[in-house]
N, C-alpha and C positions, 0 to 999 in steps of 0.2 A: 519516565520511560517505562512503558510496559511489555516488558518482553515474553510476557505469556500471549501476548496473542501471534498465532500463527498462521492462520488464513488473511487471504490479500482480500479486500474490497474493492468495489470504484472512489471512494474516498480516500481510500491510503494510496493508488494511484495519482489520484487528484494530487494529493502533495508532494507524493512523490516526482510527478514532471511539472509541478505547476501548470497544470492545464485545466480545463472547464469538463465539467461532467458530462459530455458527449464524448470531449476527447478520453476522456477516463474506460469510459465503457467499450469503446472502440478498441484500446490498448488492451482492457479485460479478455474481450474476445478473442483477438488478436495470440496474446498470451495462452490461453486457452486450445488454442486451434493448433499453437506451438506443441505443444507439453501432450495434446490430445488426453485433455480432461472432460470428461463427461460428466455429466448429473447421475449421483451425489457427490463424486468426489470435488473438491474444491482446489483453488490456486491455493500458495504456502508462499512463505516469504523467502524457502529455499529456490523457490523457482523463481521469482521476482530477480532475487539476488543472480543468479545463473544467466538468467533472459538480460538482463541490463551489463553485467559483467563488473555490479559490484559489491562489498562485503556489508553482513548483517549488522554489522557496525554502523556504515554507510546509510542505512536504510533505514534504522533508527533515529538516527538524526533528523535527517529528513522527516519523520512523522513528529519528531518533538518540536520542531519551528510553529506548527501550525496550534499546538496546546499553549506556548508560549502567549498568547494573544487573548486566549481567554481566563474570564477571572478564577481566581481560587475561592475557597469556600473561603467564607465567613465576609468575605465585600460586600459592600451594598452596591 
């Protein structure tokens, strides 16, 4: 679990509702348009957390299911 990262992507989206990266980028916006974030400033997982109505705990998890899947070093 890496909780140094604080900006949201359309990928952490992505696992976050398990959806397809259209819907991802839709909800990005969406999100965006909420919060009224313009360029440069970016989403945060404070707002994630806010806009969905649940904790940074919650939201972690959620991004750890999808590293679960992929290998660790040293596998071939």
């Amino acid at each position: 679990m890496s909780n140094n990262k604080i900006f949201v992507y359309s990928n952490n989206i992505m696992m976050l509702l398990d959806c397809g990266e259209t819907t991802s980028f839709r909800e990005l916006k969406v999100l965006k348009q909420t919060f009224r974030i313009t360029h440069p400033k970016k989403l945060t997982v404070d707002h994630v957390c806010i806009y969905y109505g649940i904790t940074r705990e919650q939201y972690w998890i959620t991004q750890e299911i999808e590293n679960e899947n992929k290998p660790t070093k040293g596998t071939s």
